[in-house]
C-alpha positions as CSV (number, residue, x, y, z in Angstrom):
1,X,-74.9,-45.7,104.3
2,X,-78.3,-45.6,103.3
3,X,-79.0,-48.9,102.2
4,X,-78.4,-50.3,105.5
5,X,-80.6,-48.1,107.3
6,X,-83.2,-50.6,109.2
7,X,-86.8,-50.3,107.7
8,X,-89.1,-52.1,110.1
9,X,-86.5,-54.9,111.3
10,X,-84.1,-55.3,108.3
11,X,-81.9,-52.5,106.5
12,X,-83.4,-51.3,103.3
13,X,-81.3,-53.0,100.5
14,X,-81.9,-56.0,102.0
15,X,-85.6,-55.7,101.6
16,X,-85.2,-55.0,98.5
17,X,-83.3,-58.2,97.5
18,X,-85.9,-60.1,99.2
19,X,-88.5,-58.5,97.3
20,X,-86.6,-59.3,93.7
21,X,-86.4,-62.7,95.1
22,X,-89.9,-63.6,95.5
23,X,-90.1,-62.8,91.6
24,X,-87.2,-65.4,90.9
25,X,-84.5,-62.7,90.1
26,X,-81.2,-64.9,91.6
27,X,-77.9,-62.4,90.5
28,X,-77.6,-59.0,91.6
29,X,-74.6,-56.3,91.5
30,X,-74.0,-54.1,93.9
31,X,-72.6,-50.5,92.7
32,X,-70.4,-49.2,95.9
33,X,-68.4,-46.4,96.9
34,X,-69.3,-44.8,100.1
35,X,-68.5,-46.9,102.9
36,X,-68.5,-49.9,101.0
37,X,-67.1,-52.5,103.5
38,X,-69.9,-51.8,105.8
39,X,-72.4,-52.9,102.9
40,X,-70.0,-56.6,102.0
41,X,-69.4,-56.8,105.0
42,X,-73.0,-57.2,105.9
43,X,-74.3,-59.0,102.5
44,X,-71.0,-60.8,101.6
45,X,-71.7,-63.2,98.5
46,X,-75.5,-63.3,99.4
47,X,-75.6,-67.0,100.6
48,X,-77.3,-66.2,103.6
49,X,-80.7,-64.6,101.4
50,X,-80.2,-67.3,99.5
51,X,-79.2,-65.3,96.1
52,X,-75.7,-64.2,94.4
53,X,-74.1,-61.2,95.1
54,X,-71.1,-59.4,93.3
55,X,-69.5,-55.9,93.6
56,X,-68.5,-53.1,91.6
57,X,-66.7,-50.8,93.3
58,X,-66.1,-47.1,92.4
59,X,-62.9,-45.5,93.1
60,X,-64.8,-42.1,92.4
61,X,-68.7,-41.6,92.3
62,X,-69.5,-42.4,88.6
63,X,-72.9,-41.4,88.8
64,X,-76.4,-43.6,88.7
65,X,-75.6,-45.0,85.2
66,X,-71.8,-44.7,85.5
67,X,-71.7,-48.6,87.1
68,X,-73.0,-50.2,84.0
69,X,-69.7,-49.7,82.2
70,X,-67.9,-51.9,85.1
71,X,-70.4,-54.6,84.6
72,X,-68.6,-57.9,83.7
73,X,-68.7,-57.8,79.6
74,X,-70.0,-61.9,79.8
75,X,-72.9,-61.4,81.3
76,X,-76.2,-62.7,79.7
77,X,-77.6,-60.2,76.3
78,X,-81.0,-59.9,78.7
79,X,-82.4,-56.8,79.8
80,X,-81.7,-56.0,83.3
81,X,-83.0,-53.7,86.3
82,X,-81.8,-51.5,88.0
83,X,-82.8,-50.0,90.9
84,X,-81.5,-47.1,93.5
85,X,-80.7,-48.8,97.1
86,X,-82.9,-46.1,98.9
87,X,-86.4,-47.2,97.8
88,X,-89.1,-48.5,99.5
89,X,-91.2,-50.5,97.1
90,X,-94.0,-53.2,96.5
91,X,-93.8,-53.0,93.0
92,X,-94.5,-56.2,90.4
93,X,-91.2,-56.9,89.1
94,X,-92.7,-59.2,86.4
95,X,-95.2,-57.0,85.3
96,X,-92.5,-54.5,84.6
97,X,-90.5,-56.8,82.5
98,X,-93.4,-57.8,80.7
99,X,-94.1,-54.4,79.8
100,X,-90.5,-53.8,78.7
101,X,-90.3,-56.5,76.4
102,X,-93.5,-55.6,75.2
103,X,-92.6,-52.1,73.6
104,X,-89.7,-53.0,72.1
105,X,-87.8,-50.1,73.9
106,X,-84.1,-50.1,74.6
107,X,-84.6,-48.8,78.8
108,X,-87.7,-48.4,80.7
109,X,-87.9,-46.2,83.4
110,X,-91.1,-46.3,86.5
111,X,-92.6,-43.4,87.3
112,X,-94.4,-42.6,90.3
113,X,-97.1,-39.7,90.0
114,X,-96.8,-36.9,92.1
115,X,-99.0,-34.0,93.2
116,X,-98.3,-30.6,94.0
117,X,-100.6,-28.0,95.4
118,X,-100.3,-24.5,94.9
119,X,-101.4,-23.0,98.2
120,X,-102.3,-20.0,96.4
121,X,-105.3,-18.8,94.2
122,X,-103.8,-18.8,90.4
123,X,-104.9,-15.9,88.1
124,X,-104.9,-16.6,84.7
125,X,-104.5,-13.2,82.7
126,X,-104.7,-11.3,78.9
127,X,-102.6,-9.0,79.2
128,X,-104.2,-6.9,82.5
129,X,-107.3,-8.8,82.6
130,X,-107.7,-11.9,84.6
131,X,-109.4,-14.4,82.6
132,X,-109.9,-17.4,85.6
133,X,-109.1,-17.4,88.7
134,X,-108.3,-21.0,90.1
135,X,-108.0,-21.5,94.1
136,X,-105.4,-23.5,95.0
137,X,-104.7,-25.8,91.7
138,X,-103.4,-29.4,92.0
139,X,-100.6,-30.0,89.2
140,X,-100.1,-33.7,88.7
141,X,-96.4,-34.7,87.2
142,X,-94.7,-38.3,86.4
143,X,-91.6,-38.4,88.4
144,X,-88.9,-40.5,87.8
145,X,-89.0,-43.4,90.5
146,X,-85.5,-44.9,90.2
147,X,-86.4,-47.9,88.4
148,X,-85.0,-49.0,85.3
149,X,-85.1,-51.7,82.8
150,X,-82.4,-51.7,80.1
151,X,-80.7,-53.6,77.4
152,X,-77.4,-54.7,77.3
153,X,-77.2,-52.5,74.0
154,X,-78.2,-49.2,75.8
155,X,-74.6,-49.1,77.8
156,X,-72.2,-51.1,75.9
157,X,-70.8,-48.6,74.7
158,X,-69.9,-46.7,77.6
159,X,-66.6,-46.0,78.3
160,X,-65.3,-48.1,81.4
161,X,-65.3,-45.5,84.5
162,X,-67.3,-43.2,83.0
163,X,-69.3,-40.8,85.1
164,X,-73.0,-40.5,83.6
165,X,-76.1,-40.4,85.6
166,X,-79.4,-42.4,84.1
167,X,-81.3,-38.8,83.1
168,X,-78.4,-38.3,80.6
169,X,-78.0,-41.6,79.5
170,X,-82.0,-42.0,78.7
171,X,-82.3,-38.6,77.0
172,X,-79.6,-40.3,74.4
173,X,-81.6,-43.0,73.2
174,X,-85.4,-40.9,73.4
175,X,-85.3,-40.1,69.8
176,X,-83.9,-43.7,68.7
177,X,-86.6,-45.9,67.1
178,X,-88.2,-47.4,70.2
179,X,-87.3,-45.0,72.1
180,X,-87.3,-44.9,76.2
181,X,-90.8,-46.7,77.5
182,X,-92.6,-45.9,80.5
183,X,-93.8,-48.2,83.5
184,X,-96.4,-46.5,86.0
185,X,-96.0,-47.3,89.6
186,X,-99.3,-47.9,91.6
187,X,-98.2,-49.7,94.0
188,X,-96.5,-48.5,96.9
189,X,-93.1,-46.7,96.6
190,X,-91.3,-44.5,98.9
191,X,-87.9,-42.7,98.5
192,X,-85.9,-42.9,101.6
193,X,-84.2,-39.3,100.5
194,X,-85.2,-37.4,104.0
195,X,-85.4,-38.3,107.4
196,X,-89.2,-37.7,107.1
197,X,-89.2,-40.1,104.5
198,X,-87.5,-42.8,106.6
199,X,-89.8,-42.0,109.5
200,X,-92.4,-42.9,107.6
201,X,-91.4,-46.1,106.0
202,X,-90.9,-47.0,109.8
203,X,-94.5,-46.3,110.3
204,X,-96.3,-48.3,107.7
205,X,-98.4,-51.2,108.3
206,X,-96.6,-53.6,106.4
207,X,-93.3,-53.0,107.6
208,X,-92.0,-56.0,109.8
């Protein structure tokens, strides 16, 4: 699986624990389904990173947001993040938090900005005429990083097992009162989705 694909000299989950841990954050959950004895088998209850670890296992892929409705129904009313196992990041954990609680919303998601080139000259046109021609624009979008912070509130209502990914689950609550906040990364981040990507994760600097 993914997540225990080595990044520098530890698999990539695992750096991600260790980064949560430098900012305090003790608990975590673990959403599994594919190959998921390779991933306990290798974390177990966490001890040995010095945190807590428990499972929720899928029987069937319930999508990125489908997990939430298997989380324990004791656990603390505090907002919590979650995060995709395949990400590379150096982000401020804190910062993010602080920013959540400051707008009041009900999820925040991070966006990373991401720029496309059009390796083309663009024509703007009026019918038959051109108006501008622009050679080889830069479009500049938000993409969404993977990265969330939500209240209890935003999924305790889900159905337990049900399949939802986060997309759908965010668009639901855009139009409530506080709707869904935003949190800019600047910081590194890198999504492990290709092997190009994991080739270069392997080639930064910082990677030990």
């Amino acid at each position: 699986p993914k997540p225990l694909l080595k990044v520098g000299s530890k698999p990539i989950l695992e750096s991600i624990i260790s980064r949560f841990k430098e900012f305090g954050f003790n608990n975590f959950f673990i959403s599994l389904h594919y190959k998921a004895d390779m991933i306990q088998d290798y974390f177990k209850n966490g001890e040995k990173l010095g945190v807590s670890i428990e499972y929720i296992l899928e029987e069937e892929p319930l999508g990125t947001a489908g997990a939430l409705s298997l989380l324990p129904k004791e656990i603390p009313n505090l907002p919590i993040i979650l995060m995709n196992g395949d990400l590379i990041t150096e982000l401020d954990f804190l910062s993010l938090l602080n920013s959540h609680d400051q707008s009041r919303s009900e999820a925040t998601v991070c966006v990373a900005e991401y720029d496309f080139q059009v390796p083309y000259g663009v024509l703007e046109v009026d019918g038959t005429k051109v108006k501008e021609i622009i050679e080889k624009p830069t479009h500049r979008f938000f993409v969404n990083a993977g990265i969330y912070v939500i209240n209890k509130i935003l999924f305790s209502d889900l159905e337990p097992g049900q399949y939802i990914d986060m997309p759908d689950l965010l668009s639901s609550k855009i139009n409530h009162k506080n709707g869904v906040n935003t949190f800019p990364i600047y910081e590194e981040w890198l999504d492990i989705g290709r092997i190009s990507d994991f080739n270069k994760a392997n080639t930064q600097k910082h990677v030990k």
